[in-house]
VOGU-3710 file (C-alpha; in Angstrom, 3 decimals, decimal comma):
1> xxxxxxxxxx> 0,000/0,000/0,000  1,477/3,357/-1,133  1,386/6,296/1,690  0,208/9,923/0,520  2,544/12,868/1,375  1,074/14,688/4,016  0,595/18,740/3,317  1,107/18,968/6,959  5,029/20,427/7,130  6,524/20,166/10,537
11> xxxxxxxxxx> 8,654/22,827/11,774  12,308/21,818/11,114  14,331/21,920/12,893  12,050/21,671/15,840  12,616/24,353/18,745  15,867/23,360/21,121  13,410/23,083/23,931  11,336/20,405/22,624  13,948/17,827/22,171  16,248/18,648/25,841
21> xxxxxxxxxx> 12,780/18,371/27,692  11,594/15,417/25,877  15,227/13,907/26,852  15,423/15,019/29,776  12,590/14,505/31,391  12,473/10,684/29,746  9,883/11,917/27,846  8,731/7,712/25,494  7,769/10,318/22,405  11,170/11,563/22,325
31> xxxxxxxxxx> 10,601/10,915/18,205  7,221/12,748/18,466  9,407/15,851/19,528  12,416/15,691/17,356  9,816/15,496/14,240  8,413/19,044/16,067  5,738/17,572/18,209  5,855/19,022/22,018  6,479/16,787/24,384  5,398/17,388/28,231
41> xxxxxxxxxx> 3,555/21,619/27,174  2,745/22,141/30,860  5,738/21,150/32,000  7,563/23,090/29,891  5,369/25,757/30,570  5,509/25,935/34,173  9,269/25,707/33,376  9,370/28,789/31,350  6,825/30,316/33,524  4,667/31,547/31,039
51> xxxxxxxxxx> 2,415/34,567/31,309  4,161/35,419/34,811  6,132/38,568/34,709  9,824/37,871/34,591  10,482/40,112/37,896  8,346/37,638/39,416  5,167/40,000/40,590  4,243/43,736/41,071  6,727/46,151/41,875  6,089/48,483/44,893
61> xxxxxxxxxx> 3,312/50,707/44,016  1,797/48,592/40,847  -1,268/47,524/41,248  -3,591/44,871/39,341  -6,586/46,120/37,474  -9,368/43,889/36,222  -11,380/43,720/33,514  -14,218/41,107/34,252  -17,522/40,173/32,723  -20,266/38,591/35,066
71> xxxxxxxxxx> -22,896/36,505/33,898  -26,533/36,439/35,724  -27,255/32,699/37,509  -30,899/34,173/37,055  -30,475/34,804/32,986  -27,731/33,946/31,690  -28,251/36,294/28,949  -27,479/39,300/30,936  -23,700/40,199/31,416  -22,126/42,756/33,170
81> xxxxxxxxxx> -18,760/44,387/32,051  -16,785/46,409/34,782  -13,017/47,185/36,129  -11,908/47,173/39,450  -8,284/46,223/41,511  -10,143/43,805/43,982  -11,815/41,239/41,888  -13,661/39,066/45,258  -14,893/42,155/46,827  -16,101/43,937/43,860
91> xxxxxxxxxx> -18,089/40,309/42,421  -19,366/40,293/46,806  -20,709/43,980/46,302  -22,421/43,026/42,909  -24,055/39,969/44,845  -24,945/41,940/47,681  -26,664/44,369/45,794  -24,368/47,164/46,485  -24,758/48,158/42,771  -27,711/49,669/41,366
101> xxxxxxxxxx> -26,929/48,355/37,895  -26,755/44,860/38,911  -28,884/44,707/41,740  -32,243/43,363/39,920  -30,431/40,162/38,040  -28,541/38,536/41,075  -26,583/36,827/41,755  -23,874/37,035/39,123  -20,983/34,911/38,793  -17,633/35,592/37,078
111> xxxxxxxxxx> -17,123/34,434/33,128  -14,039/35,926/32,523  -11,256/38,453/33,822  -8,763/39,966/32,282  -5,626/41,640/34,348  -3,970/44,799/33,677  -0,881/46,450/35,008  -2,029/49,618/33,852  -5,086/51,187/34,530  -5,228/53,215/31,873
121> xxxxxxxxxx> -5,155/50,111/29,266  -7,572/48,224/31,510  -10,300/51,256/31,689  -9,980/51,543/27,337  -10,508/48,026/27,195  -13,488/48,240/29,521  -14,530/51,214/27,196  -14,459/49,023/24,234  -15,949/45,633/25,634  -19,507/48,540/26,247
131> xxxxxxxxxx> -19,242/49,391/22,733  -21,079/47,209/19,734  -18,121/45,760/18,419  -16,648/44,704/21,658  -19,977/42,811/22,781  -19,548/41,135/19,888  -15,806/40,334/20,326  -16,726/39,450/23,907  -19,709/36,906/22,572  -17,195/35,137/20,211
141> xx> -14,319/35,004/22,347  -14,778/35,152/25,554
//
């Protein structure tokens, strides 16, 4: 029986991270990740620590802002779009009905958050989520 070439083209040569982890770590698909497969992604991952700042948190004086859509347990339809720095006590106040806006479709719960280090990038993003279009990215994405 006579094989079809594959369109599929693997990366080559694969990444130098891909083969020493899959050797290292005694990885049984160590030909999996010399042909470009990845071998052991959360390990790796966790390894490269990524998505964690490299200076390993907030500096003195940063703080977190957070961009976070809630959801209605009552109707799920309804969503809520708001920015805050304490995530817990902000989705408590919501809950509580310490916010007019939200206070007829409790309780809420949390869909999705986004962090910021800068609140000037977290309140245009919070702009643009209330706008048409970024409902709409929020729907498909998020």
């Amino acid at each position: 029986m006579a094989f079809k070439r594959s369109w599929v083209r693997l990366p080559y040569p694969p990444p130098a991270f891909a083969t020493s982890t899959a050797r290292r770590e005694g990885c049984h698909a160590v030909g999996l990740a010399e042909a470009g497969e990845l071998c052991g992604l959360g390990q790796i991952a966790r390894r490269l620590r990524l998505g964690v700042p490299a200076h390993g948190g907030a500096k003195r004086g940063d703080m977190n802002h957070y961009v976070y859509i809630l959801t209605s347990k009552a109707d799920p339809t309804r969503h809520y779009t708001g920015c805050t720095t304490n995530l817990a006590d902000r989705l408590q106040k919501h809950n509580e009905g310490g916010v007019p806006h939200t206070r007829k479709h409790r309780p809420w719960n949390v869909e999705t958050v986004i962090r910021f280090t800068s609140k000037e990038k977290a309140r245009a993003f919070e702009a643009h989520l209330k706008t048409g279009s970024g409902r709409e990215f929020a729907r498909r994405h998020f």
